[in-house]
C-alpha positions in Angstrom: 11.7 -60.9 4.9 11.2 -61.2 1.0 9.5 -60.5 -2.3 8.1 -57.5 -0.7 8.1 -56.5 3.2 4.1 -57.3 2.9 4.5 -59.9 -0.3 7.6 -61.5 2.0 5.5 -62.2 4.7 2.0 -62.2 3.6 2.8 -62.7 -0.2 5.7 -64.5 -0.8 6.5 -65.2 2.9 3.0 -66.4 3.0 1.4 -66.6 -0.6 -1.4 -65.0 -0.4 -0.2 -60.9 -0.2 0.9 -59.1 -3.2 2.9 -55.7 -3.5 6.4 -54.4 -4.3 9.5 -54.9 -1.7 11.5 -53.1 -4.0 9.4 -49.7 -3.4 9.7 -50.5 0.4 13.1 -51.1 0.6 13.5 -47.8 -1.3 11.4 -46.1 1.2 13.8 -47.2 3.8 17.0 -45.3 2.2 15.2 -41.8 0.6 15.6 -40.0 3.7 18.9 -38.2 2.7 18.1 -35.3 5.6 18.2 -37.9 8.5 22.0 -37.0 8.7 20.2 -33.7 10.8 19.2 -35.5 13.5 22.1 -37.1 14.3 23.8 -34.8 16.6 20.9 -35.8 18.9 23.8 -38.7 19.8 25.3 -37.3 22.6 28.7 -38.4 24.0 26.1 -39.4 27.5 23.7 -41.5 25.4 26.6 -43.8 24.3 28.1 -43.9 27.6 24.9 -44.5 28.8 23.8 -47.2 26.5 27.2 -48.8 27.2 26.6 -50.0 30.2 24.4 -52.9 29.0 27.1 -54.3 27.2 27.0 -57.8 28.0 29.9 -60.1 29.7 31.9 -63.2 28.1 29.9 -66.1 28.8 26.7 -65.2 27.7 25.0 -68.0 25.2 24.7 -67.1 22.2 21.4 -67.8 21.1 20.5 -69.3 17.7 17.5 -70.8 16.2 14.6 -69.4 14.0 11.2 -67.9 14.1 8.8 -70.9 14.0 5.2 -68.7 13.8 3.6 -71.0 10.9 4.3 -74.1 13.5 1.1 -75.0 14.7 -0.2 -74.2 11.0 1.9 -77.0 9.3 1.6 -79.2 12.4 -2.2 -79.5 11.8 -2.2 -80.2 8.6 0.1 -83.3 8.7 3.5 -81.5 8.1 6.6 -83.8 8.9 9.6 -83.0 10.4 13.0 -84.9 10.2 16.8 -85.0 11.6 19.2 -87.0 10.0 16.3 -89.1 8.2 14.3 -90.0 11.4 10.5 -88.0 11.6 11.5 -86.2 15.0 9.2 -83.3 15.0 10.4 -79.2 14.5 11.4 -78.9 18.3 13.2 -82.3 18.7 15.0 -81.1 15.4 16.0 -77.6 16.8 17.0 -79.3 20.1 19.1 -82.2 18.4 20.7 -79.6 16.0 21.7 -77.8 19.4 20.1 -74.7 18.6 19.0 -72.6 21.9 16.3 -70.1 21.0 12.9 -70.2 19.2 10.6 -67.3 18.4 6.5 -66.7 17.8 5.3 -63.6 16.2 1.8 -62.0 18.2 -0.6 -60.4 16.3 -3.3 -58.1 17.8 -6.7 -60.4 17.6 -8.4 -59.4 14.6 -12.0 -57.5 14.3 -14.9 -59.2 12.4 -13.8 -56.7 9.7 -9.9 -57.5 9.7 -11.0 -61.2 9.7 -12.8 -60.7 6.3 -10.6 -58.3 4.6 -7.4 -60.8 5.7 -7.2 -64.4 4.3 -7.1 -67.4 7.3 -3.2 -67.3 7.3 -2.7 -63.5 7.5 -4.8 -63.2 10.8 -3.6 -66.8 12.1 -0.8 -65.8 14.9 -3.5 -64.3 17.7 -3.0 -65.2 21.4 -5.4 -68.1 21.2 -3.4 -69.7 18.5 0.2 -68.4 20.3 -0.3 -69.4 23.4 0.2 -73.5 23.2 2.9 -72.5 20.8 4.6 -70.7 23.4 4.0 -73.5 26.1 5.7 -76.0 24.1 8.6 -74.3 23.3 9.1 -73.4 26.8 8.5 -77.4 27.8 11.0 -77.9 25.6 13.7 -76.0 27.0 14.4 -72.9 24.6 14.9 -69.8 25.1 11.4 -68.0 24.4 11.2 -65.0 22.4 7.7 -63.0 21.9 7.6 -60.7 18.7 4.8 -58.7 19.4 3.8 -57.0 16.2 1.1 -54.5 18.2 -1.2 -55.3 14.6 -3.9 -57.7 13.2 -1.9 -58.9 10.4 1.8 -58.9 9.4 3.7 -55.5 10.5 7.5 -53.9 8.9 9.0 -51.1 8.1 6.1 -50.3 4.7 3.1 -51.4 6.8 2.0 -51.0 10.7 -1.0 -51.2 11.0 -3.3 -50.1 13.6 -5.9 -52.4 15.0 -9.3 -50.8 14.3 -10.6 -51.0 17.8 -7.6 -48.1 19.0 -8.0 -45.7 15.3 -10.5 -43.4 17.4 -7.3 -42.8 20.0 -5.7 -40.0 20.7 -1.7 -40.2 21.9 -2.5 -40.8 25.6 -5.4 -43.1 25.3 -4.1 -45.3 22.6 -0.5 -45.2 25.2 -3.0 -46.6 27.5 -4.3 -49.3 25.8 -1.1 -50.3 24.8 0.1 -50.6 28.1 -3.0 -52.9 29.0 -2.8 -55.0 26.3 0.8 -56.0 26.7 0.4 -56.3 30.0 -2.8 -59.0 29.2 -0.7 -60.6 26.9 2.1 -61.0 29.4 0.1 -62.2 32.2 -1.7 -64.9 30.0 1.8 -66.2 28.9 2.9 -65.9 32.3 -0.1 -67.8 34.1 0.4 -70.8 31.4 4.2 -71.2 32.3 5.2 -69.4 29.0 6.8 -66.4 30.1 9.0 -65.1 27.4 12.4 -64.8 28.1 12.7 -62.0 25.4 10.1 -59.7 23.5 10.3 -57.7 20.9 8.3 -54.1 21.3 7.0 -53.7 17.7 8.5 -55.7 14.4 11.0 -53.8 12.6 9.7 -50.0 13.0 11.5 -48.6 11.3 9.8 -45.7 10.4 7.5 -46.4 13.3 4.9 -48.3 14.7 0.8 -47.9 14.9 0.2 -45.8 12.2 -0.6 -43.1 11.8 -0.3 -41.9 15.5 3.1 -43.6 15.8 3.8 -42.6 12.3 8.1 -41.9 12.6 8.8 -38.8 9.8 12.5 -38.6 10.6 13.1 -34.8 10.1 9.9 -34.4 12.5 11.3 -34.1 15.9 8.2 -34.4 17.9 7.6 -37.7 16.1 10.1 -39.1 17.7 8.7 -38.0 21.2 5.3 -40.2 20.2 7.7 -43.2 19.2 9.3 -43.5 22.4 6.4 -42.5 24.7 4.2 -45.7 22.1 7.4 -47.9 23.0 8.1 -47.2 26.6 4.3 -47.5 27.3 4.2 -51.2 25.7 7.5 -51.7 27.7 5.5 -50.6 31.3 2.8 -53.3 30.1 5.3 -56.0 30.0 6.9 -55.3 32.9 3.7 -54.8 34.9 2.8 -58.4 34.4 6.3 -60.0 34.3 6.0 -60.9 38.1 9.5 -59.5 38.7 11.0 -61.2 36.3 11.4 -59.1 33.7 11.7 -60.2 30.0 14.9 -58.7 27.8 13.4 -56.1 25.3 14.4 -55.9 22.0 13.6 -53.0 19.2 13.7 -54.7 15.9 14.6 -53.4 12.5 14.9 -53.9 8.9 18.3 -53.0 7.7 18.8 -49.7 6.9 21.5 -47.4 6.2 20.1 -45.2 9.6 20.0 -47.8 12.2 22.7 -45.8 14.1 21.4 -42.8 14.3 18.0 -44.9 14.7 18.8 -46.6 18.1 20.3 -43.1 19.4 17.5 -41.3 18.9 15.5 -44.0 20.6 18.4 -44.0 23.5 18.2 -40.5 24.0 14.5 -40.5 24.3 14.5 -42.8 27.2 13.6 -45.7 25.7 14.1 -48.8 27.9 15.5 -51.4 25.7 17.5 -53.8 25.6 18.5 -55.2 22.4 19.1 -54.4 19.6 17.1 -56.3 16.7 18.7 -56.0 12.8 17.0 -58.4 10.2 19.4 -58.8 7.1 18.4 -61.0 4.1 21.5 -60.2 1.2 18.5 -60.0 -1.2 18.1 -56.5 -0.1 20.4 -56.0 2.7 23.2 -56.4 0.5 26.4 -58.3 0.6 27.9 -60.0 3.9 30.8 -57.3 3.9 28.0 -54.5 4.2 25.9 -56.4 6.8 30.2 -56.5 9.0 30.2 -52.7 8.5 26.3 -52.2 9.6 26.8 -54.2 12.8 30.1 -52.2 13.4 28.1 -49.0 13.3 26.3 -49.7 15.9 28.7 -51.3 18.3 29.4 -47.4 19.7 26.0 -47.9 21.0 27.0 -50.5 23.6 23.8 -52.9 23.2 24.1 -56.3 22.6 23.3 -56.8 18.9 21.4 -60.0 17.4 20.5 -60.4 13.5 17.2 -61.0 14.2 16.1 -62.3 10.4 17.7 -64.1 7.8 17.6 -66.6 5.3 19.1 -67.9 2.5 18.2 -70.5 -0.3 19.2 -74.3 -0.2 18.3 -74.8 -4.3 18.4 -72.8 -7.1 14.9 -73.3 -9.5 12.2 -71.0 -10.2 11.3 -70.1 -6.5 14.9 -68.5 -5.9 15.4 -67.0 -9.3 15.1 -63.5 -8.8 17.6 -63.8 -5.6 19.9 -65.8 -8.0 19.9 -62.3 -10.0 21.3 -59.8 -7.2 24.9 -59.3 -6.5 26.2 -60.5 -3.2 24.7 -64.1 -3.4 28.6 -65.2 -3.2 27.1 -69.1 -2.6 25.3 -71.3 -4.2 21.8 -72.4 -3.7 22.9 -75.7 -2.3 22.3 -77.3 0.9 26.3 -76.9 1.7 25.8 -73.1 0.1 23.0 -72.3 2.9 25.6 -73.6 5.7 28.2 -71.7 4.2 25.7 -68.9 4.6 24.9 -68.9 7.7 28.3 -69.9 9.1 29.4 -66.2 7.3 26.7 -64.6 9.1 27.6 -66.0 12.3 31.0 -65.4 11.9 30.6 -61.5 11.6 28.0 -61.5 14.5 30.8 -63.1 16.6 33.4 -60.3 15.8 31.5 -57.5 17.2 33.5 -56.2 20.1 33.4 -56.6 23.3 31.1 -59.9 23.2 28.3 -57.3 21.7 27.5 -60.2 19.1 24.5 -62.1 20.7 22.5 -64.5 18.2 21.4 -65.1 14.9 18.0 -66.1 14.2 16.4 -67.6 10.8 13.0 -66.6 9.6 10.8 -68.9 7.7 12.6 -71.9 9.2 9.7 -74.0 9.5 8.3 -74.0 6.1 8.2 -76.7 4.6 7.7 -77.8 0.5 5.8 -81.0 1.6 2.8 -79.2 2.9 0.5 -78.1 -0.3 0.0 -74.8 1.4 3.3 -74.0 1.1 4.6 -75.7 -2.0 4.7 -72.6 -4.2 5.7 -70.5 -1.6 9.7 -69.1 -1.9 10.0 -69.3 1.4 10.0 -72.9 1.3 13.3 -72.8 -0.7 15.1 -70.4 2.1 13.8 -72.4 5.3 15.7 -74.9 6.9 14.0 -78.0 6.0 14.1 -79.9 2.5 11.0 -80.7 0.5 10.5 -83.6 2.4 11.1 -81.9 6.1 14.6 -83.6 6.7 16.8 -80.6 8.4 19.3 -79.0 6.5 23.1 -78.6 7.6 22.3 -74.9 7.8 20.8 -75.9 11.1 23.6 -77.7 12.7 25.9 -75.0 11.8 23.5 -72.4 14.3 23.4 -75.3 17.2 27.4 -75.4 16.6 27.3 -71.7 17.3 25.2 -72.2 20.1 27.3 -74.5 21.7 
């Protein structure tokens, strides 16, 4: 995530998207009358939800969302480790990191494909799916983050694909189911079953709009969330040959993720993971992301902070971050590891071995690609201008290991 949730990932993420993350981001903490709906937390959902809590021994997985891949691949980008071209998933792999992640977008209509530029409408099964077989070959832990839109989808923006808008609740329930069960069963029948997906990207305030539309004080809103979710989740396990994937619900951080995940948990949703993306742009500092995680520990679900990033130089592309308060290192290479290390750290502390993985977004871009060279992004990934790794990446494989 960002210069804004849509300008992050299809602006400044992306360079070719512009509105405000600072309205969304707003958006995210108005609701001062969620505090109503929390008593919807029974003592039985947490006891409930506690019985997923996962034993010592599990890996902890770290590694990075690596969507723009195939993108930079095909246009010549370079990848090094310790100075040697290696490619991105020989450099994950020799870092020691353990997990990799592809977003899915919903294939995009004749009309999506004109009103989106190339890049905004690239990450469709056709383009995911050798992704995906690669990263299996390789070894990694496989996570799917199915987005359920043509284009990029967070907590200002989910939108619907055109071909379901004439749904009602039930039918577009429906097609959900089919089309994760599709997706699924493609991924499966090329031996690149995910070993994790994501049902939605960070929904917060909901997911398909408007039908899944999530107006907090609304209670019957939250009935059309979970029956959207648990739908998409019937898909996936339809076609997951009996091996079902992990499910994680993914959000944006936000100062209601408790009460959130509850609500979610006593409507019957069948997750999980929980998902929590924290950038300290506009998450924050580090001691507010320790007391977020610890907010949701109650819930019993293993917890991964699913985004973040953090810049390896301080110029022009990093400015505006080098302007907020809790940037407590520099925008150095060592700074970034120090980072990360922080992050890690805190995941790590969550009781009872709740702490599951970090993961770093944008960790492919790369400033040697002219596509990319103006892009901020570039300056938070985890490769220098000249694609050699950063130690940011060692420090996740450490963690890993």
């Amino acid at each position: 995530m960002r210069d804004t949730i849509m300008a992050r990932r299809g602006g400044s993420r992306c360079g070719h998207r512009n509105s405000c993350i600072v309205g969304v981001k707003t958006t995210w903490r108005r609701y001062g009358w969620i505090v109503v709906l929390m008593i919807a937390a029974t003592a039985g959902d947490i006891r409930a939800a506690g019985r997923t809590a996962p034993r010592a021994g599990k890996p902890f997985l770290t590694g990075a969302d690596i969507s723009d891949y195939g993108y930079i691949q095909a246009h010549g980008g370079i990848y090094r480790f310790q100075g040697r071209p290696v490619g991105l998933l020989q450099a994950f792999r020799l870092a020691g990191c353990n997990c990799l992640r592809l977003r899915l977008w919903h294939g995009a209509s004749a009309a999506e494909r004109a009103r989106y530029s190339p890049p905004a409408r690239l990450n469709n099964l056709h383009y995911t799916l050798p992704l995906a077989r690669s990263v299996k070959k390789a070894g990694f832990y496989f996570v799917l983050d199915m987005h359920f839109s043509p284009t990029w989808a967070d907590p200002g923006h989910q939108p619907m694909p055109s071909a379901w808008r004439h749904l009602n609740l039930n039918q577009l329930c429906q097609r959900l189911r089919r089309y994760t069960a599709r997706v699924i069963g493609s991924l499966r029948k090329a031996g690149a079953m995910p070993d994790m997906v994501l049902a939605g990207n960070e929904i917060n305030d909901g997911l398909l709009w408007p039908t899944g539309k999530l107006w907090v004080h609304h209670r019957a809103r939250w009935n059309r969330v979970a029956k959207l979710l648990n739908a998409a989740i019937a898909g996936i396990d339809s076609a997951s040959g009996g091996k079902r994937p992990a499910i994680m619900v993914q959000v944006g951080a936000f100062n209601y993720a408790p009460m959130f995940f509850r609500q979610l948990i006593h409507h019957g949703v069948h997750f999980n993971y929980i998902g929590y993306d924290f950038y300290p742009y506009w998450g924050g500092s580090l001691k507010h992301l320790k007391t977020s995680l610890m907010r949701l520990a109650p819930l019993g679900k293993p917890v991964i902070v699913a985004e973040t990033a953090y810049p390896w130089i301080n110029d022009r592309h990093n400015a505006d971050w080098a302007k907020k308060p809790g940037m407590n290192f520099p925008f150095t290479p060592a700074g970034q590891a120090a980072y990360a290390r922080k992050v890690i750290e805190i995941v790590k502390s969550l009781p009872h071995h709740l702490g599951q993985g970090v993961w770093w977004w944008g960790a492919e871009y790369n400033a040697d690609q002219r596509a990319f060279k103006n892009n901020p992004w570039s300056y938070r990934s985890l490769f220098d201008a000249h694609g050699n790794a950063l130690p940011a990446m060692r420090v996740l494989g450490r963690a890993a290991q």
